[in-house]
DRENMAR-437536 format. One record per residue (C-alpha): z negated, x negated, y negated. Coordinates in nm, 3 decimals. Example, Ala and Ser with C-alpha at 12.3 -4.5 7.8 and 13.67 -1.06 7.14 Angstrom:
+---------+---------+---------+
!       z !       x !       y !
+---------+---------+---------+
!  -0.780 !  -1.230 !   0.450 !
!  -0.714 !  -1.367 !   0.106 !
+---------+---------+---------+
% end
This chain:
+---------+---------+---------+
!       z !       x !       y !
+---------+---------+---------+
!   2.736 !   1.460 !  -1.759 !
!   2.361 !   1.616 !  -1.710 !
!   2.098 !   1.341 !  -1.589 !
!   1.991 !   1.403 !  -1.286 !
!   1.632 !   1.298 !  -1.088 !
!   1.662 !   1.129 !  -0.779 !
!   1.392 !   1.001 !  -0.531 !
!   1.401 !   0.681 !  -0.306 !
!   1.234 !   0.570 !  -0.022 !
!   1.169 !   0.228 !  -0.084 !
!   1.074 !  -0.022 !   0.207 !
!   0.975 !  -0.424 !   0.070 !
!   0.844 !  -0.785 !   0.213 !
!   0.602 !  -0.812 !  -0.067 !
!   0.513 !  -1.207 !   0.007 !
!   0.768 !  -1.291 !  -0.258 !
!   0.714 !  -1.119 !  -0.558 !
!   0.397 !  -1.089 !  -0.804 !
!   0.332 !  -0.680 !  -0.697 !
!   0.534 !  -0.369 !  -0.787 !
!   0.463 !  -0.341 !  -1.152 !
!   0.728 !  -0.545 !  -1.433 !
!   0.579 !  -0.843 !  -1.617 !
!   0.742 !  -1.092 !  -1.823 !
!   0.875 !  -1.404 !  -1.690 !
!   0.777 !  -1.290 !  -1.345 !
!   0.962 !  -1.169 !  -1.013 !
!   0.822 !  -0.806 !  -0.933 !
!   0.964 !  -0.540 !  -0.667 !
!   0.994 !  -0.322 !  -0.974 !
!   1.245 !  -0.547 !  -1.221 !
!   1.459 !  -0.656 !  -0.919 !
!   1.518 !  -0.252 !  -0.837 !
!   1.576 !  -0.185 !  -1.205 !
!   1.875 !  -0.425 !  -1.228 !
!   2.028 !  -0.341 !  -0.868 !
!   2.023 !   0.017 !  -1.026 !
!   2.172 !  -0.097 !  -1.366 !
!   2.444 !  -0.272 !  -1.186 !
!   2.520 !   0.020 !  -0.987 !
!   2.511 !   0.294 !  -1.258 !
!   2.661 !   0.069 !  -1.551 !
!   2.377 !   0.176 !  -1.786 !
!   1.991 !   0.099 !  -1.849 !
!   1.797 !   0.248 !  -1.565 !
!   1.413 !   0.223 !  -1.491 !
!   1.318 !   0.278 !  -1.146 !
!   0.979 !   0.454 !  -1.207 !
!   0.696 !   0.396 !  -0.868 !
!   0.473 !   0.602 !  -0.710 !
!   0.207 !   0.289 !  -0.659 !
!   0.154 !  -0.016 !  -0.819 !
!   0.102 !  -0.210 !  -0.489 !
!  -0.081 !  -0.559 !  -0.555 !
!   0.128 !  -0.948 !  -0.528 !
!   0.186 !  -1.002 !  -0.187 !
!   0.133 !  -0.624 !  -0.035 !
!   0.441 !  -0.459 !   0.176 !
!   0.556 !  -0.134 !   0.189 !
!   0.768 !   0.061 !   0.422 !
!   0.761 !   0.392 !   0.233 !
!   0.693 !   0.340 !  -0.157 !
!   0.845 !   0.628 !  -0.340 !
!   1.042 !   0.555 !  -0.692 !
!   1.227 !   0.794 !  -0.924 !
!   1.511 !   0.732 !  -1.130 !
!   1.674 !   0.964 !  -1.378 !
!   2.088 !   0.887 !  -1.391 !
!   2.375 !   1.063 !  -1.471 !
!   2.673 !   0.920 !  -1.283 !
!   2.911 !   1.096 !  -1.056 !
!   2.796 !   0.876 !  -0.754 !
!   2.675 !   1.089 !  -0.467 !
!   2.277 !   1.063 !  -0.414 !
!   2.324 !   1.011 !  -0.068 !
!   2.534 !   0.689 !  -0.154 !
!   2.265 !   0.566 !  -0.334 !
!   2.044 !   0.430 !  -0.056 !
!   2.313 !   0.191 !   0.111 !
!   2.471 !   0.104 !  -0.277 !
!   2.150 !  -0.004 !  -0.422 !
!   2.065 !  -0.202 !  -0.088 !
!   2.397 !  -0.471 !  -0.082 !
!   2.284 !  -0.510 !  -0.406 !
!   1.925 !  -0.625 !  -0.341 !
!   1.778 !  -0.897 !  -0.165 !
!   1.737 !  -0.908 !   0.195 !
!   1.331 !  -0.857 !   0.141 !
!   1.423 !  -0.526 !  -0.029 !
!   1.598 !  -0.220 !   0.121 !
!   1.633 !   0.160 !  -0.037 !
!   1.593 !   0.328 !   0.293 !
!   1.642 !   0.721 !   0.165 !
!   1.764 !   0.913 !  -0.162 !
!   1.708 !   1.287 !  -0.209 !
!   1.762 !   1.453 !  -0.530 !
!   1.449 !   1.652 !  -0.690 !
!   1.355 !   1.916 !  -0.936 !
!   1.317 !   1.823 !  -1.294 !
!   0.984 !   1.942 !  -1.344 !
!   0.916 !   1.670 !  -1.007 !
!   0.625 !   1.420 !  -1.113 !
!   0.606 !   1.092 !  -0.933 !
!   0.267 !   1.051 !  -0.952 !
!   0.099 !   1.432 !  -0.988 !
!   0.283 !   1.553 !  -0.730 !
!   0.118 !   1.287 !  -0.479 !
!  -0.064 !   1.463 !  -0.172 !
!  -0.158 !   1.226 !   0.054 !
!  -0.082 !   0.848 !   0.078 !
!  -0.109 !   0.631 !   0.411 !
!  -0.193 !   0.251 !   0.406 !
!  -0.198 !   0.020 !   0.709 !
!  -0.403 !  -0.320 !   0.756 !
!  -0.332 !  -0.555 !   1.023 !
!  -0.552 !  -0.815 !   1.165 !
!  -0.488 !  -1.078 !   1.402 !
!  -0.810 !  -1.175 !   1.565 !
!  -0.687 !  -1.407 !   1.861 !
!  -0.712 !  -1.824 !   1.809 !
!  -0.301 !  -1.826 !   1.850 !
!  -0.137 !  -1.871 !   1.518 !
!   0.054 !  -1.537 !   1.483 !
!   0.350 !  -1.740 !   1.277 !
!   0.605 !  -1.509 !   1.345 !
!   0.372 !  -1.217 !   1.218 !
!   0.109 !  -1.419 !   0.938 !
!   0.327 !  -1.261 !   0.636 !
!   0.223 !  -0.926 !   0.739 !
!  -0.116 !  -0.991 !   0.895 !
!  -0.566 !  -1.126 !   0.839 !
!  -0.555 !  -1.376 !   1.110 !
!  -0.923 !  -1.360 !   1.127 !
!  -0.985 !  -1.552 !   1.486 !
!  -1.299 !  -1.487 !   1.672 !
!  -1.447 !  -1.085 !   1.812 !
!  -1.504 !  -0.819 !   1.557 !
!  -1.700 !  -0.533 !   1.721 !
!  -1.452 !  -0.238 !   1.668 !
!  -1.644 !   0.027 !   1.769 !
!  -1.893 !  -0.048 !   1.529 !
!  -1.603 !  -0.100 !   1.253 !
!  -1.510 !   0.234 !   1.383 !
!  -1.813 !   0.422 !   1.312 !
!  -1.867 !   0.279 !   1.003 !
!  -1.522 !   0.393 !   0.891 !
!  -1.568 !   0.756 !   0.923 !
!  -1.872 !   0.715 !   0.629 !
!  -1.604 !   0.722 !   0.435 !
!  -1.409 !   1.027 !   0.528 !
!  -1.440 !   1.297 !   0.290 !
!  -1.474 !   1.315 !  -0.105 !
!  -1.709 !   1.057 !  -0.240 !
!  -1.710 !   0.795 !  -0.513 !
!  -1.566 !   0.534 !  -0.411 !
!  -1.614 !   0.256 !  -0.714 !
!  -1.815 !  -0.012 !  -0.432 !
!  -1.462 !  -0.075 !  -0.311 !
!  -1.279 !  -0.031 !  -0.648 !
!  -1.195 !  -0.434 !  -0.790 !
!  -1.358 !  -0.475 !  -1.179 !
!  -1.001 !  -0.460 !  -1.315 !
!  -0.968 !  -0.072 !  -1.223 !
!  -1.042 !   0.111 !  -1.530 !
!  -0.974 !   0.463 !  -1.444 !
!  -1.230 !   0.677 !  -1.576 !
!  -1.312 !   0.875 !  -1.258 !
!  -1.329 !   0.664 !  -0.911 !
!  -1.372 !   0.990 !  -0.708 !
!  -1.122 !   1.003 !  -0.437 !
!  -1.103 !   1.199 !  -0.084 !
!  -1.017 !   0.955 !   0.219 !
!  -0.857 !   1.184 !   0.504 !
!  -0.882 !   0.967 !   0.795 !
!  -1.003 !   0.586 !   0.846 !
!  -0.942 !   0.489 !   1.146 !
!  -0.991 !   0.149 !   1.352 !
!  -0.787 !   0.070 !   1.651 !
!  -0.697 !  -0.195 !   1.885 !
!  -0.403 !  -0.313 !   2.049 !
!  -0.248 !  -0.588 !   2.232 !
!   0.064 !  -0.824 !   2.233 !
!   0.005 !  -1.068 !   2.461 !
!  -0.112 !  -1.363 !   2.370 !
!  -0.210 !  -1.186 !   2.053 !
!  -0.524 !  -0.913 !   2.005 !
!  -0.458 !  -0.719 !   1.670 !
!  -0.648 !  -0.459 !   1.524 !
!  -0.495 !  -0.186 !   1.272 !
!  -0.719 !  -0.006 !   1.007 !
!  -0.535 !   0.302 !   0.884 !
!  -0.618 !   0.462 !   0.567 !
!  -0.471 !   0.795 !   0.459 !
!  -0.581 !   0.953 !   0.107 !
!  -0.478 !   1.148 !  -0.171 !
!  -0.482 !   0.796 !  -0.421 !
!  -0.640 !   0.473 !  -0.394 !
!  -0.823 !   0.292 !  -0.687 !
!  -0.730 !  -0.111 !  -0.715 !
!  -0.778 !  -0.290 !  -0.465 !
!  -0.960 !   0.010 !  -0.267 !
!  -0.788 !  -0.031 !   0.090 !
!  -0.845 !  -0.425 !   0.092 !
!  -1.220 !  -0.410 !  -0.005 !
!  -1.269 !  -0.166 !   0.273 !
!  -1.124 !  -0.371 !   0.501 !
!  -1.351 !  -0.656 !   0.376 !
!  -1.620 !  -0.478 !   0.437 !
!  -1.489 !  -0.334 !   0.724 !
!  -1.464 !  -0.667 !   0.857 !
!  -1.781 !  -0.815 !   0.761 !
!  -1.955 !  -0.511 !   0.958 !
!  -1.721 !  -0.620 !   1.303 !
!  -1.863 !  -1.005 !   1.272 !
!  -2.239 !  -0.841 !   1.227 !
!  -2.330 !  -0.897 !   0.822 !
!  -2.419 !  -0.493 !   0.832 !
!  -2.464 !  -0.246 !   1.078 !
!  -2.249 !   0.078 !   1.052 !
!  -2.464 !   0.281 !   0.966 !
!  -2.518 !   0.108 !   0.572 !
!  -2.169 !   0.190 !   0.533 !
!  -2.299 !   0.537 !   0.356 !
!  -2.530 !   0.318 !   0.118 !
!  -2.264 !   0.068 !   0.071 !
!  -2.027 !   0.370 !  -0.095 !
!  -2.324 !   0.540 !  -0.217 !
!  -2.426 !   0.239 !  -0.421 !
!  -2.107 !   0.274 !  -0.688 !
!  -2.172 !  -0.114 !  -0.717 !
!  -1.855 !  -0.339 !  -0.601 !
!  -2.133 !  -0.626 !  -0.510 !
!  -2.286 !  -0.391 !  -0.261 !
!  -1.950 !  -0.402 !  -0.037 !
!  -1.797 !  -0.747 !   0.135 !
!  -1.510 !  -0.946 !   0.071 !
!  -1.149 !  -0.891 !  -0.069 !
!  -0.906 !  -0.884 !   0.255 !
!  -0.633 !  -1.040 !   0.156 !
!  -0.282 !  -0.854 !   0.034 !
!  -0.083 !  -0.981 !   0.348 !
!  -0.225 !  -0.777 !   0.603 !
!  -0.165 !  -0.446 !   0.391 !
!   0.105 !  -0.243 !   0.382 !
!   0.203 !   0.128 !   0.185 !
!   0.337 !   0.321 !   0.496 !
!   0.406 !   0.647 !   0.341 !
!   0.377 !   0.884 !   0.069 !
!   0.395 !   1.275 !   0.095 !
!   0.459 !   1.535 !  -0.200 !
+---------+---------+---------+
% end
C-alpha cells in the first residue's frame, strides 16, 4: 500500500506540556500526537508541525502532517486519533494533500491571538489562557503603536536571543488591539496575522505593546523600537498563557 500525506488541524491546552517540539524525558504536544498516531496506524509515525509553539502556548489551529499508509479513511482520522489523546488535545480536521505539499514552505499567512485580562477580578476560570495584568492600559495608544509594525520590516527587537535564523525579516499583515467586555471582566485581544513569526516574536510585542498602554513609551517610538534590530530596545516577555496559534493558511 502507497503512503499517503495527510494534514490535521490540531487544536491544544498548552499549560501542560513543555511546547510543541519532542525532547527527551519531557511531555510535548508533539510526542503525545506521535504515539496516538502509532497506536492508531500500528507502525512508527511522526506527526511533523507547522510551528514550534513555546511551553505553555495554546493553539486552536496548528497544522501537522503525517505520511501513513493504512487503509483507514482520512476523514476517520480526526475523531480516531482524538479518543486516543488526552482531553487537552483534540485533532479537529484531516484532509489529504499533494505529495509535493510542504508543511512549512507552503505557509501563507499565520494568525496569533493574545489575551489580557486587565480588571482587579481574578479571571480563574480564564487565567490558563490569559495576562491578567490589572490596572488601565491606554488602548488607543497600544493601537497606534501597533500598526508601526504592519508591513515588511526587520523585526529582530522582538525576536528572543535563542532565535538563530539567519534572516529576521518578516511581513506582519495586521496588528490589531481591541477591547471587549465580560462583565465583571475588561479583556483586551492583540491579534497578530503574518506570513511566520521568529521566537518569541508575538509575546515580545505584546510586552512592548503593553509597556506602551501603562505609559513607559509613547506610540510613536514604536518605529525606533523595530528599527533598532536590538531585543533590549523593546519591553518585556508577555508570558506564553495569554497566546494562542489561531490559524494557519496554505
Amino acid at each position: 500500500m502507497f503512503k499517503r500525506k495527510i494534514k490535521l488541524t490540531i487544536a491544544y491546552d498548552g499549560t501542560d506540556y513543555h511546547g510543541w517540539q519532542i525532547q527527551p524525558g519531557i511531555r510535548t504536544v508533539q510526542e503525545t500526537l506521535c504515539q496516538a498516531a502509532t497506536s492508531l496506524v500500528g507502525s512508527q509515525v511522526h506527526v511533523h508541525g507547522a510551528s514550534r509553539t513555546d511551553a505553555g502556548v495554546h493553539a486552536k489551529g496548528q497544522s501537522g502532517l503525517i505520511e501513513v499508509a493504512t487503509p483507514i479513511p482520512t476523514k476517520n482520522f480526526p475523531r480516531a486519533l482524538t479518543d486516543r489523546l488526552p482531553s487537552d488535545i483534540a485533532v479537529v480536521d484531516a484532509c489529504d494533500v499533494d505529495p509535493s505539499f510542504d508543511l512549512i514552505r507552503d505557509v501563507t499567512r499565520k494568525r496569533y491571538r493574545y489575551t489580557l485580562c486587565v480588571t482587579k477580578p481574578r479571571p480563574v476560570m480564564n487565567i490558563r489562557y490569559c495576562w491578567h495584568v490589572p490596572g488601565d492600559l491606554q488602548v488607543p495608544a497600544m493601537q497606534a503603536a501597533a500598526q508601526a509594525l504592519v508591513g515588511t520590516h526587520d523585526f529582530k527587537s522582538f525576536a528572543s536571543a535563542a532565535d538563530k535564523r539567519q534572516s529576521s525579516i518578516r511581513t506582519v499583515f495586521r496588528c490589531d488591539v481591541t477591547e471587549r467586555h465580560d462583565t465583571p471582566h475588561h479583556w483586551i485581544d492583540i491579534e497578530v496575522e503574518g506570513n511566520g513569526f521568529l521566537y518569541n516574536m508575538v509575546r515580545n510585542i505584546v510586552g512592548t505593546l503593553v509597556d506602551i498602554g501603562r505609559g513607559r513609551w509613547n506610540p510613536d517610538q514604536m518605529a525606533a523600537i523595530r528599527d533598532a534590530a536590538d531585543r533590549t530596545a523593546a519591553g518585556q516577555l508577555a508570558p506564553a498563557s495569554g497566546l494562542c496559534l489561531e490559524w494557519i493558511r496554505y
